[in-house]
Backbone bond lengths (Angstrom), bond angles and torsions (degrees), N, CA, C in turn:
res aa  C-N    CA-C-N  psi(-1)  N-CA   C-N-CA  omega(-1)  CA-C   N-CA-C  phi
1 X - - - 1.463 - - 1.519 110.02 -
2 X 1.280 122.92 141.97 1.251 158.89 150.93 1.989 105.93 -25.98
3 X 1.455 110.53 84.19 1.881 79.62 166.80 1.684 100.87 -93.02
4 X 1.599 90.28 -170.24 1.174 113.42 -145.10 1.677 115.78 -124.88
5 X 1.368 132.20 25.56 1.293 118.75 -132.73 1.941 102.07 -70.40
6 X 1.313 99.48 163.43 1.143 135.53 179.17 1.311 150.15 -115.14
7 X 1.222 122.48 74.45 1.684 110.66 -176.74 1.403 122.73 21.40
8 X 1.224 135.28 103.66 1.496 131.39 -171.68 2.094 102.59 -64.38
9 X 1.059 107.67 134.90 1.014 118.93 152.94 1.820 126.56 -124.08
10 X 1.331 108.86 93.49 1.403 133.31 -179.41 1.270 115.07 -56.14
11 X 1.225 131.37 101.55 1.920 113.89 132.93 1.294 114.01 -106.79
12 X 1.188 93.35 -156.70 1.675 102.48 -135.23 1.922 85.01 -149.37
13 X 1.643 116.08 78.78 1.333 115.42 154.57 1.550 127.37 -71.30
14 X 1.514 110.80 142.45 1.262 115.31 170.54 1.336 107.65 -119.33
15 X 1.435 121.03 135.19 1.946 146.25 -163.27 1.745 86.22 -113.57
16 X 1.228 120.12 109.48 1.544 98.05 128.04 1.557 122.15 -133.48
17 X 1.524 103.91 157.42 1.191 129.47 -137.89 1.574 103.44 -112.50
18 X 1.333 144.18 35.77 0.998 145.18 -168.03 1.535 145.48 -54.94
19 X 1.328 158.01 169.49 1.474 157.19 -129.39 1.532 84.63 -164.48
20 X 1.612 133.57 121.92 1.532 98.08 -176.08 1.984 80.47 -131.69
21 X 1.066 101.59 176.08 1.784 120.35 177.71 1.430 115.40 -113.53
22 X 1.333 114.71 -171.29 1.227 92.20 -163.94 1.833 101.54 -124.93
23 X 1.377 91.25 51.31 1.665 126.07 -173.42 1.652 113.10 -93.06
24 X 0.909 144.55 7.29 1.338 153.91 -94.98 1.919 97.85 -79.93
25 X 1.632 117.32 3.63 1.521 131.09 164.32 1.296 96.26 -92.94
26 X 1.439 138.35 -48.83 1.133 117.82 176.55 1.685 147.57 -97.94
27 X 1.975 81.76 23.36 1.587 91.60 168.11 1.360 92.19 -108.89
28 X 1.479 137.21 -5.50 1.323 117.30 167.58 1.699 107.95 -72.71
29 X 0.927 124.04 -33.51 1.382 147.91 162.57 1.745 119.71 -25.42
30 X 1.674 83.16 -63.82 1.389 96.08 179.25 1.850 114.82 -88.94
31 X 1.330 109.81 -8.01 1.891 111.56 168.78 1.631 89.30 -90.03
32 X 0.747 147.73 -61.77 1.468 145.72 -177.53 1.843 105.37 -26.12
33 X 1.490 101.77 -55.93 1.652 110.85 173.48 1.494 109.87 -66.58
34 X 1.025 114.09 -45.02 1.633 123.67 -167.45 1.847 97.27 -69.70
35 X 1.047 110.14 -32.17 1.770 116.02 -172.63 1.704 101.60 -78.63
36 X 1.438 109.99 -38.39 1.430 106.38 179.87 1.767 125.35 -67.67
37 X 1.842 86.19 -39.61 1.553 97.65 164.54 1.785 130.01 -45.21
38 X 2.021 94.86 -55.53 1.446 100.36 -174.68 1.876 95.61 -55.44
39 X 1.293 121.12 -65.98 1.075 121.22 167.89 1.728 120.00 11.96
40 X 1.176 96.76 -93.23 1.801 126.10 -178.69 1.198 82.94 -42.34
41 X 1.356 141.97 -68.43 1.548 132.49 -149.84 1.702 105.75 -66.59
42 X 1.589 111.46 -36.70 1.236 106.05 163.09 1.699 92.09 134.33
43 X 0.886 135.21 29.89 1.305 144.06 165.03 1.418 107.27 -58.69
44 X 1.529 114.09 131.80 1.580 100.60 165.67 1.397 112.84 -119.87
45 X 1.691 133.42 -5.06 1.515 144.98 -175.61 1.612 87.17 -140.32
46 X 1.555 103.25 114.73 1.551 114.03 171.83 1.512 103.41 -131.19
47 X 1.493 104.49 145.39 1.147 107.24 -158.77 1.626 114.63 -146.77
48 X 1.798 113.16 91.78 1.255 110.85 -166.43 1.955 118.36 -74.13
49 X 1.455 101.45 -170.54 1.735 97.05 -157.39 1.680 84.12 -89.84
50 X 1.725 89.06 168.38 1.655 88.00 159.66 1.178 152.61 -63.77
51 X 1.159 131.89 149.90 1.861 142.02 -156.58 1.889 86.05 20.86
52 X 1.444 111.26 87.58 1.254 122.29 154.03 1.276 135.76 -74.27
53 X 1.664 115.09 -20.34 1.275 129.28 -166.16 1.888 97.42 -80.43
54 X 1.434 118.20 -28.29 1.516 115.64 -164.49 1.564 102.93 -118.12
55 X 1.053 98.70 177.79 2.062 101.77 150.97 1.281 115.17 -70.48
56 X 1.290 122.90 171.60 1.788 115.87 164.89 0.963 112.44 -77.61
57 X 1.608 128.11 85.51 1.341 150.71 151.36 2.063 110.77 -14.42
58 X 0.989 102.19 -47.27 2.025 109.21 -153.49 1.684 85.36 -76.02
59 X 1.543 126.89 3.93 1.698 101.14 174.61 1.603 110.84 -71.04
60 X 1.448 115.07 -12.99 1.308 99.39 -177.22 1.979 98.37 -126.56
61 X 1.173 124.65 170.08 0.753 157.35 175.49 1.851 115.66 -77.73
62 X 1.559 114.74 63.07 1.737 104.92 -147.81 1.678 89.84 -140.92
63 X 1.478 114.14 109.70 1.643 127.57 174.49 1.893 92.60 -44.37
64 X 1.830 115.41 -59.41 1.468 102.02 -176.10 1.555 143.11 -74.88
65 X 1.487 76.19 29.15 2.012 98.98 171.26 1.472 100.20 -92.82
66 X 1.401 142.69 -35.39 1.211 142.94 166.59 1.717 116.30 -28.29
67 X 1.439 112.25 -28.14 1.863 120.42 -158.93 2.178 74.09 -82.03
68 X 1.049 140.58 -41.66 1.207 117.67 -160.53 1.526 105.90 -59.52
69 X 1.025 137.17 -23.11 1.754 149.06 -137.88 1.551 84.51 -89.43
70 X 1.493 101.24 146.80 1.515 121.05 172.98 1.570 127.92 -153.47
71 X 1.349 115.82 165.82 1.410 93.33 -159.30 1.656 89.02 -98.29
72 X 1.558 99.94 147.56 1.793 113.22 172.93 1.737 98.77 -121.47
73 X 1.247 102.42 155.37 1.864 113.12 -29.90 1.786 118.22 -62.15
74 X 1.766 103.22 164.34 1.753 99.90 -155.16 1.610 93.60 -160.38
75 X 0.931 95.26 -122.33 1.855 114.72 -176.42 1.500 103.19 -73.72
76 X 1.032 120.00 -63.14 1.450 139.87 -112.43 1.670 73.28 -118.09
77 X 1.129 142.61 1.25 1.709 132.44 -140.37 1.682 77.32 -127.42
78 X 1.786 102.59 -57.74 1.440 118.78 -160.14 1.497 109.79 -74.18
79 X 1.239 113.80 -21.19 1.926 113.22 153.31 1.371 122.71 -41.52
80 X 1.367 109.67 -60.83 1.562 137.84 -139.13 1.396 73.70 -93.78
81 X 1.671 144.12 -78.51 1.286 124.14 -175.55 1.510 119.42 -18.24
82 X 1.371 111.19 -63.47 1.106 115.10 -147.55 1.702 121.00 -82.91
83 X 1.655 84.61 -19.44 1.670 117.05 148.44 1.628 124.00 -34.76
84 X 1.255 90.50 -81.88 1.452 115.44 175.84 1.808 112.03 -58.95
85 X 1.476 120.16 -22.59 1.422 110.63 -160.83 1.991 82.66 -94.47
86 X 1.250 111.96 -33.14 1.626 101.14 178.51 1.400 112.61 -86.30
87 X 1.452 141.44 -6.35 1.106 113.43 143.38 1.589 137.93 -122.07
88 X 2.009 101.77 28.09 0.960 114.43 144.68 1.972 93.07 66.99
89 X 1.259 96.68 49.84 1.749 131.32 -174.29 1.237 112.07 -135.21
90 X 1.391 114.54 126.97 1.332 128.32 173.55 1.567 122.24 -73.45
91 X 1.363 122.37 113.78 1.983 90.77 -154.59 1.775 85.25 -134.81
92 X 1.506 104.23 141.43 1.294 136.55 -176.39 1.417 115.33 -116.67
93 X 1.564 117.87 112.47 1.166 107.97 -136.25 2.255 88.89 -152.14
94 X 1.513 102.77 116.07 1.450 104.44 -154.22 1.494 79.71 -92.51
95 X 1.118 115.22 150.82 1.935 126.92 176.33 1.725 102.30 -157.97
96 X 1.603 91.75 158.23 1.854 114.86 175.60 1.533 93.53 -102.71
97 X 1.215 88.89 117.58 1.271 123.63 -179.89 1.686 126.85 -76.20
98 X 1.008 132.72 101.38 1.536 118.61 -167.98 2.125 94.90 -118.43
99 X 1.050 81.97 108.99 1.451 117.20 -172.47 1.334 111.84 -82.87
100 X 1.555 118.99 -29.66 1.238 130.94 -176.90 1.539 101.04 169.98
101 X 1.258 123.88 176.40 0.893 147.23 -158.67 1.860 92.24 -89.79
102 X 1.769 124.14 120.74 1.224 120.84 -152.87 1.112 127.23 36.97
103 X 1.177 137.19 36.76 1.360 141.12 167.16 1.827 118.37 -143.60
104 X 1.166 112.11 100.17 1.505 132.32 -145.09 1.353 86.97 -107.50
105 X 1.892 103.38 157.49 1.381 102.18 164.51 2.108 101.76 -146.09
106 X 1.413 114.81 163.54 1.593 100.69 171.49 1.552 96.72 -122.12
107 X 0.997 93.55 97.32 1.525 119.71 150.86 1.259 169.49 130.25
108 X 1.301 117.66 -126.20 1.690 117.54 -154.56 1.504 120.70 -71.45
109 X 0.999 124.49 126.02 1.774 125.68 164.18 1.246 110.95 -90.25
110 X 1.021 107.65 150.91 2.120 125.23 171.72 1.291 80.05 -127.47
111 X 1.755 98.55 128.26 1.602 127.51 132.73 1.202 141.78 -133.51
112 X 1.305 112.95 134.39 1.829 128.78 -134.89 1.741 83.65 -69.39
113 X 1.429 107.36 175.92 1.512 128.48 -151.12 2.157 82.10 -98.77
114 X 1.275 115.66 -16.78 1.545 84.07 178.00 2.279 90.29 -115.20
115 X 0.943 119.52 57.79 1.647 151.65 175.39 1.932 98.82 46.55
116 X 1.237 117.97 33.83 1.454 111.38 155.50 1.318 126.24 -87.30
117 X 1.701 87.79 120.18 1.623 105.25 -179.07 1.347 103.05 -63.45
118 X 2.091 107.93 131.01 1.470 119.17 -151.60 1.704 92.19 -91.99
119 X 1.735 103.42 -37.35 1.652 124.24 -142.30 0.984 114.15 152.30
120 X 1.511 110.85 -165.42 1.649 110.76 -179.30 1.532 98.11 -147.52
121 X 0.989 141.08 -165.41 1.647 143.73 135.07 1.568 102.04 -126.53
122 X 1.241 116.55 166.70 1.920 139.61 -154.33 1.318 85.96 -132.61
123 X 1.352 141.49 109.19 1.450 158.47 134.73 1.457 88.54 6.10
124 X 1.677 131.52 129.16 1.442 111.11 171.90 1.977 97.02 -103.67
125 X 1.427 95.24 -30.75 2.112 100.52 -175.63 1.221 72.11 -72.90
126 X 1.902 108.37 155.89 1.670 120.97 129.73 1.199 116.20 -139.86
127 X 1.752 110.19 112.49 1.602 97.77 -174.38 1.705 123.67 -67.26
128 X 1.815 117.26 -179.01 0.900 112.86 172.88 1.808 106.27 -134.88
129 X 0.759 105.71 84.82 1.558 111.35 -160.84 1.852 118.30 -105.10
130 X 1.155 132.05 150.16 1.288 108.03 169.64 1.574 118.08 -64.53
131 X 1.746 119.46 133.72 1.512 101.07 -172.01 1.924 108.12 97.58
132 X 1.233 108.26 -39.55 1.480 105.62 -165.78 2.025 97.61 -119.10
133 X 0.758 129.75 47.83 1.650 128.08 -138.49 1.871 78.35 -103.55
134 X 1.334 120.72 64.92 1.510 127.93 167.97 1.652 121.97 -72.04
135 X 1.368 105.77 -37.28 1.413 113.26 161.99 1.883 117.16 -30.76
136 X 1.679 114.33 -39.46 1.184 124.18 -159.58 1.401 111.22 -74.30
137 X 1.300 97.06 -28.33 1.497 144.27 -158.47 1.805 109.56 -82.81
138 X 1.587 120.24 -94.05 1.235 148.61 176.69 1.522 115.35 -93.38
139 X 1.790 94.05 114.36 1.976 91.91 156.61 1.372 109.86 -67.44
140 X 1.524 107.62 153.43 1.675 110.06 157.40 1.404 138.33 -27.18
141 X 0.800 127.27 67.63 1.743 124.45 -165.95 1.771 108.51 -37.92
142 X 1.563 92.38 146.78 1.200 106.20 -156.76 1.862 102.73 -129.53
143 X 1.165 100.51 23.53 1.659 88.44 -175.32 1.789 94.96 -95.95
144 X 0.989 140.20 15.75 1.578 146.39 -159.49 1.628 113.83 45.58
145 X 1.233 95.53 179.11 1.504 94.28 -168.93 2.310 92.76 -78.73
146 X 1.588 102.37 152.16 1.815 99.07 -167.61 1.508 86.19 -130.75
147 X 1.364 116.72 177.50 1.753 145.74 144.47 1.641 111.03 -134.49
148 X 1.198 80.61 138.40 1.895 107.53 -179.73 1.025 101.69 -123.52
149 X 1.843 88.84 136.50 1.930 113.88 -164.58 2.269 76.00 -104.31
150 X 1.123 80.73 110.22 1.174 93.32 161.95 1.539 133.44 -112.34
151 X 1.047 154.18 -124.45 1.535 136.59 -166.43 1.423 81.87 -140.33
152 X 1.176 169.67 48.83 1.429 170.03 154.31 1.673 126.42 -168.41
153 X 1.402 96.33 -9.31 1.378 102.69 162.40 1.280 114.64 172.04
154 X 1.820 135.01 -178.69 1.558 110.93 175.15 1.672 90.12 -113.98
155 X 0.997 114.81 149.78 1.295 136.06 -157.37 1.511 119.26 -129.08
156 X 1.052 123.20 153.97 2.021 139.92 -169.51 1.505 95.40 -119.22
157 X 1.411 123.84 135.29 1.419 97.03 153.94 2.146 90.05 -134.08
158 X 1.127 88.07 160.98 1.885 92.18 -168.86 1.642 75.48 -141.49
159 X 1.403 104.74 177.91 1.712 128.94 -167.02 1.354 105.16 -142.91
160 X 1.039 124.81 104.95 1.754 138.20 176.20 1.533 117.72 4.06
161 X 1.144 147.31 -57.00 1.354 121.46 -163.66 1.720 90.41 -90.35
162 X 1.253 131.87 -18.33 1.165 119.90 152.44 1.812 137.90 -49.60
163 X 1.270 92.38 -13.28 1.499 105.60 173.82 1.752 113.71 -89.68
164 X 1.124 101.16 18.88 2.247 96.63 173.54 1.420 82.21 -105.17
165 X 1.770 139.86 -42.82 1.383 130.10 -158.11 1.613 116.86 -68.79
166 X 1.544 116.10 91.88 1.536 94.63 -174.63 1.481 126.23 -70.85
167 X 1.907 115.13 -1.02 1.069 99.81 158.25 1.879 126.97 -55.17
168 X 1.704 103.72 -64.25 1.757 91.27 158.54 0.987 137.97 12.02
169 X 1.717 98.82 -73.59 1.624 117.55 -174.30 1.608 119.14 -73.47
170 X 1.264 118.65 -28.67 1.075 125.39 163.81 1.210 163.43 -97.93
171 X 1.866 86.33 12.38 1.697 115.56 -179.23 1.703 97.73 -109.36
172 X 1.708 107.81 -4.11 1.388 91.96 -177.17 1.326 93.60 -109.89
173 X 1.277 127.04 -14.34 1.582 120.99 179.10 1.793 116.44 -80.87
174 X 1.438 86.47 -4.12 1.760 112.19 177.61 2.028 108.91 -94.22
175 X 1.295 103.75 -11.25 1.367 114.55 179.87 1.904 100.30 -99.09
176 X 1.490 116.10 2.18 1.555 106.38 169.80 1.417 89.69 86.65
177 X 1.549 144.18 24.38 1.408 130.21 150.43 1.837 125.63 -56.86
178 X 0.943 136.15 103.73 1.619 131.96 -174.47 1.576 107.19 -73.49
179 X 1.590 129.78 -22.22 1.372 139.98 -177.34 1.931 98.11 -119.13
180 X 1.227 85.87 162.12 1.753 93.98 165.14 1.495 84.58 -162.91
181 X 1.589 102.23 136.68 1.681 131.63 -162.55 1.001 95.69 -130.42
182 X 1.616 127.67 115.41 1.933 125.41 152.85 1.148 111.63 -112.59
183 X 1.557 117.41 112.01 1.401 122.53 161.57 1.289 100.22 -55.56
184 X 1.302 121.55 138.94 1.255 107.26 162.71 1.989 107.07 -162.92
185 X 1.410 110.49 137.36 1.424 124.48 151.79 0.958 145.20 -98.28
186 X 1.605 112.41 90.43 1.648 122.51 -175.98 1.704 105.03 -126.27
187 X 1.018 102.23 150.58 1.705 111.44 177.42 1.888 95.49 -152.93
188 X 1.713 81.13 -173.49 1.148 114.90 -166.08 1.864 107.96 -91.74
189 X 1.189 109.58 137.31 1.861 113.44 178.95 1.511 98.12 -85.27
190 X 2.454 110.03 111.40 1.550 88.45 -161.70 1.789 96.73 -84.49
191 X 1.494 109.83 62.33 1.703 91.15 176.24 2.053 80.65 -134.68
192 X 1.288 95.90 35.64 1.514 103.28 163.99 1.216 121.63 -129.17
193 X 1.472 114.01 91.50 1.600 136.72 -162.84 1.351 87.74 -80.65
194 X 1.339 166.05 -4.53 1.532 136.57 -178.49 1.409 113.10 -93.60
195 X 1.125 107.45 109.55 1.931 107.14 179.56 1.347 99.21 -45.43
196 X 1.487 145.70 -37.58 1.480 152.32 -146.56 1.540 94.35 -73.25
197 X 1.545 90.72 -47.91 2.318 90.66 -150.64 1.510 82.83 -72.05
198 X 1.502 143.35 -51.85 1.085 151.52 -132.67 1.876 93.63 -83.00
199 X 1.407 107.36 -49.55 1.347 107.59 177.45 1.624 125.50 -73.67
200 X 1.368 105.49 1.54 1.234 129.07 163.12 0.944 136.77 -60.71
201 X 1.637 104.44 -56.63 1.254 151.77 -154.17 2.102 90.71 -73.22
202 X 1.467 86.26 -58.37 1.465 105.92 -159.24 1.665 117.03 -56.74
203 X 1.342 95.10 -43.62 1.553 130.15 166.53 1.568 116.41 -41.59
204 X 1.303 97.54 -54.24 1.383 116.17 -162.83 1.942 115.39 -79.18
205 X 1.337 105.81 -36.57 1.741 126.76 145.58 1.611 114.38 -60.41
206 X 1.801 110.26 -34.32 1.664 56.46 171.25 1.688 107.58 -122.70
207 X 1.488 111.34 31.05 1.272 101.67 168.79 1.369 119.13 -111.38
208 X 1.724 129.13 19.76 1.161 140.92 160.18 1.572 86.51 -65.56
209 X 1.561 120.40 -71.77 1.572 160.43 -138.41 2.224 80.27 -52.75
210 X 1.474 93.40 -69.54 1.744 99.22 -172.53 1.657 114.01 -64.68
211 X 1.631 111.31 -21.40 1.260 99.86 151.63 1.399 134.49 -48.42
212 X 1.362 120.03 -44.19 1.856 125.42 -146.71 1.606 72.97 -94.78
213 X 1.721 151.48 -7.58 0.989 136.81 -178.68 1.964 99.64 -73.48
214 X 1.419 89.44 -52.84 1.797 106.30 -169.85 1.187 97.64 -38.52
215 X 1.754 113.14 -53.29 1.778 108.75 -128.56 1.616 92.77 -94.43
216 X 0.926 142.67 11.57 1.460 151.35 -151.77 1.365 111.47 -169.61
217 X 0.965 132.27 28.07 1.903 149.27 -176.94 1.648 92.75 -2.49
218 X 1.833 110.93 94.68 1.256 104.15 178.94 1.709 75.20 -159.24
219 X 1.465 97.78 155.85 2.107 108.19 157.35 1.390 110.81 -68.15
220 X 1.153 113.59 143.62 1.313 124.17 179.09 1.746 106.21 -123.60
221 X 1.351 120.31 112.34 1.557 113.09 -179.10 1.916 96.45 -112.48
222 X 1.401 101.83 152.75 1.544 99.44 179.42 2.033 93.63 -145.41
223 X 1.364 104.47 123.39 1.201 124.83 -168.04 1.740 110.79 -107.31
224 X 0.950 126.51 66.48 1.559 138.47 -174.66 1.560 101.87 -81.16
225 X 1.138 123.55 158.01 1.454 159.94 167.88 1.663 104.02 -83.57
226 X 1.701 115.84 125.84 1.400 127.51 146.64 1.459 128.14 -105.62
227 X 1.440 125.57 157.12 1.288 124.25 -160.10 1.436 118.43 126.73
228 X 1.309 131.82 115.63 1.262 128.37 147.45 2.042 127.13 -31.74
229 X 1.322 113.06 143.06 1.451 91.48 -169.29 1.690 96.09 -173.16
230 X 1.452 124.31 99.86 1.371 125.23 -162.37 1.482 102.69 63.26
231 X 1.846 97.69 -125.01 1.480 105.91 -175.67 1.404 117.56 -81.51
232 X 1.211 115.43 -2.67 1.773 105.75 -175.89 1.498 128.15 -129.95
233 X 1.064 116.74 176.66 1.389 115.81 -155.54 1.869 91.61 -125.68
234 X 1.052 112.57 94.18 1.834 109.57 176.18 1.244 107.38 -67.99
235 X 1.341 113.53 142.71 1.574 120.73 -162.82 1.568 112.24 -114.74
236 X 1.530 98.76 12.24 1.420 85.98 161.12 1.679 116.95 63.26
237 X 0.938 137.07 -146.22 1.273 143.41 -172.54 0.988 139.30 54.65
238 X 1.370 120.85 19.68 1.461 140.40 -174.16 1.707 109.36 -56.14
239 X 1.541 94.81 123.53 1.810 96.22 -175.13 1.233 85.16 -139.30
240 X 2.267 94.40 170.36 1.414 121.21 164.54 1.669 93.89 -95.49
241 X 1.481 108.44 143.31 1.657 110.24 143.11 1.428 103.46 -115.66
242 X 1.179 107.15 168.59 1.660 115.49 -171.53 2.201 110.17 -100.06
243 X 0.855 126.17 170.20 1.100 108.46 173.97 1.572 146.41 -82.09
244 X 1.987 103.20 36.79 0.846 123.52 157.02 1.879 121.67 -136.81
245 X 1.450 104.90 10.61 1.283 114.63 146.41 1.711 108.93 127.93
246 X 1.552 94.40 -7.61 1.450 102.20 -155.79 2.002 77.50 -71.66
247 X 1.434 101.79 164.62 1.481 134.34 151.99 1.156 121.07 -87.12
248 X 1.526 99.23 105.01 1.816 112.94 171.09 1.501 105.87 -71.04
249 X 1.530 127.19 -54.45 1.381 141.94 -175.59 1.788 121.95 -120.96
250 X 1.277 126.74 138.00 1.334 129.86 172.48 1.547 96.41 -130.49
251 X 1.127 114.16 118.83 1.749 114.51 148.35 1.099 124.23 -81.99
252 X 1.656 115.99 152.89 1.419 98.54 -176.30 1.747 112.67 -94.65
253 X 1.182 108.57 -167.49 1.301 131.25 -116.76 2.130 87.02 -90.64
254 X 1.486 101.24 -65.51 1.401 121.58 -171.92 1.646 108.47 -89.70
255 X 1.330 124.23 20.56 1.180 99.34 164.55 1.676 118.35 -161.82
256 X 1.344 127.58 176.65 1.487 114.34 -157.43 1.637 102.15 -74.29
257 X 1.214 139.39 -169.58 1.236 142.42 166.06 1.281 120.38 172.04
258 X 1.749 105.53 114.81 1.759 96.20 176.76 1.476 107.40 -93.32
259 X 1.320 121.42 143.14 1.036 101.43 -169.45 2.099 88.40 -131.81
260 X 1.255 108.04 168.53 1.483 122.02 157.47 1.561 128.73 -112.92
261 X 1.127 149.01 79.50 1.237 162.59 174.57 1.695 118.18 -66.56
262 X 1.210 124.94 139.77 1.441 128.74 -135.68 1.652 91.26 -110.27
263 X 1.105 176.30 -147.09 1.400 159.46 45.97 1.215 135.80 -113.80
264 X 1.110 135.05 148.66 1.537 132.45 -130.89 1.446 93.53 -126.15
265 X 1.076 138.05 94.74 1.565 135.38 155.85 1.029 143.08 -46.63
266 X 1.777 115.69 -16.72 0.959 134.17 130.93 1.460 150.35 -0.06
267 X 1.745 77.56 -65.02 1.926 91.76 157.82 1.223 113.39 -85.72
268 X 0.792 141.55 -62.33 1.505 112.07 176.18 1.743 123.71 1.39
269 X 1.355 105.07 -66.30 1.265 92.80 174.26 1.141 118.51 -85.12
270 X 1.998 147.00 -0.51 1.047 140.23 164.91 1.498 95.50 -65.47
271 X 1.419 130.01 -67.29 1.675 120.63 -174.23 1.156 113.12 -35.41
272 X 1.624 119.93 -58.60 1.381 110.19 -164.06 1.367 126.29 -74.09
273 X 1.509 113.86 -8.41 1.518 129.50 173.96 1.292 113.98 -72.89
274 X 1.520 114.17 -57.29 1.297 130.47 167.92 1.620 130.55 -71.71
275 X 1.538 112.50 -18.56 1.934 120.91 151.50 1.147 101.13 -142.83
276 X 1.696 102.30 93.06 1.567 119.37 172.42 1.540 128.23 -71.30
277 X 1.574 102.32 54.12 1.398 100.15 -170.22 1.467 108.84 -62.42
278 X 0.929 114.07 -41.85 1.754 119.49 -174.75 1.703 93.21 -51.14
279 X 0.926 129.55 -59.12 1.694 118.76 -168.64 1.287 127.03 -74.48
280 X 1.877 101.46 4.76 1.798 99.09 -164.32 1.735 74.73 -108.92
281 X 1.225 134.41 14.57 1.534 129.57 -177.35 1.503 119.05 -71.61
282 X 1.752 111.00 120.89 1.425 106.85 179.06 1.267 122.69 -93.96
283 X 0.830 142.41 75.97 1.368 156.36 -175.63 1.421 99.89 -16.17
284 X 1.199 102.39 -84.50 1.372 126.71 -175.13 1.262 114.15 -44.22
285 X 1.398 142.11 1.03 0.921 144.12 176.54 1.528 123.93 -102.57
286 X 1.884 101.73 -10.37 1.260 99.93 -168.36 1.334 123.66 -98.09
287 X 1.481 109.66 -2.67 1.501 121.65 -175.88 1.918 104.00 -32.35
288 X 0.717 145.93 -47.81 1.370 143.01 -171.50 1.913 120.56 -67.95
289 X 1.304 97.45 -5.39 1.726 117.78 -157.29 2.272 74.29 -80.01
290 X 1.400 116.65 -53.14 1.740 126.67 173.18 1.607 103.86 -38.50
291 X 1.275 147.43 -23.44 1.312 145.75 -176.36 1.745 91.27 -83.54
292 X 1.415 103.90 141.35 1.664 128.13 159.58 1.697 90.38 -65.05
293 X 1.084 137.11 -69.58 1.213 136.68 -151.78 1.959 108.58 -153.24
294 X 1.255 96.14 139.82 1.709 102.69 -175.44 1.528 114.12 -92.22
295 X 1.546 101.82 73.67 1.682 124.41 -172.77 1.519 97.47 -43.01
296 X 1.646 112.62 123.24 1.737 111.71 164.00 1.446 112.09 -93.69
């Protein structure tokens, strides 16, 4: 096949990768520092992990995990504006949502690089896992899957256990998103001694993740949490793939890291010109993809 090159069009993502306490003023504290850092390096769309402000609350099953929840936009909304409008940073920012009184939500806000609140998206997966018991936690989010034309690019943002569904990934890369961003908190169970299952585990997150990059020629960034915390061990590893799967960036595993990552938007349209999956798509064929299961 024929490539295609293209005028580079550059941004400039910022990952951070955080260790958080159970301070939940002074991990806003410390993304506030971590946002100024990517900044300085030259970041212009930074994008912290999920529910950053606390620990991962949903390992247990606890009515007084509710006091973290806040209304967006609120406090925590009107920082990050004002954040973003002084250093003219795009900032992605996962929060517990208090929607109303018993009625919770997980997640993400976008705010534009001069601090206009874009929106939010509502977690649409929520697992129920031992350790991950979010159901207890978050209704289904209901704002649908969105993209935000933001001042450096238009953008997807999805929330971690939403990142195995490649529909997700591909109804928002179908909305004209050029990035797709998952905050996300997953680790390791530390009463799982086999380096194998664990390296499995790890593998397997992020090569669903570099799939929905392939099949939809878009960047895919995934922003996870490190640190031990109750039962699990977060594994960290927050990378770019490009929009044919390769890995621009891997962080490692055990420790925080802001990092700045370079990406070319460009490709986007060299992939999709040159593996036109989007145009060999049968529509019409998928009516059955709407069934839970294809009852015989």
């Amino acid at each position: 096949m024929t490539e295609n090159f293209k005028q580079s069009q550059i941004v400039r993502t910022g990952l951070v990768q955080s260790m958080v306490t159970n301070d939940p003023d002074g991990n806003l504290a410390l993304a506030e520092a971590q946002i100024r850092h990517a900044a300085q390096q030259g970041a212009q769309i930074i994008c912290l992990q999920e529910l950053f402000r606390t620990l991962y609350f949903c390992d247990a099953e606890d009515h007084s995990n509710f006091r973290f929840a806040e209304p967006l936009p609120g406090p925590t909304t009107a920082r990050m504006q004002a954040l973003a409008s002084e250093l003219s940073v795009v900032i992605i920012a996962s929060l517990f949502e208090e929607r109303a009184p018993g009625l919770y939500h997980n997640t993400a806000v976008v705010i534009d690089a001069d601090g206009t609140f874009l929106g939010k998206y509502r977690k649409s997966h929520i697992p129920d896992d031992p350790g991950f018991y979010e159901k207890f936690y978050f209704a289904p989010g209901d704002t649908g899957y969105q993209a935000f034309d933001t001042r450096y690019a238009r953008i997807g943002v999805l929330i971690c256990w939403d990142q195995w569904y490649p529909e997700a990934a591909r109804i928002t890369a179908l909305m004209g998103a050029d990035i797709l961003f998952y905050p996300t908190a997953i680790g390791w169970d530390i009463s799982e001694t086999s380096d194998a299952v664990n390296q499995e585990q790890f593998e397997a997150w992020q090569t669903i993740q570099r799939s929905h990059a392939i099949a939809n020629g878009v960047h895919v960034l995934a922003v996870n949490r490190t640190g031990t915390e109750a039962g699990t061990r977060f594994w960290g590893g927050s990378f770019v793939a490009n929009p044919f799967g390769t890995l621009l960036y891997q962080a490692p595993h055990d420790t925080p890291e802001t990092q700045t990552v370079e990406i070319d938007l460009a490709l986007n349209r060299k992939y999709r010109e040159v593996w036109p999956f989007l145009r060999d798509r049968r529509m019409d064929t998928y009516q059955p993809i709407l069934n839970r299961w294809m009852d015989r």
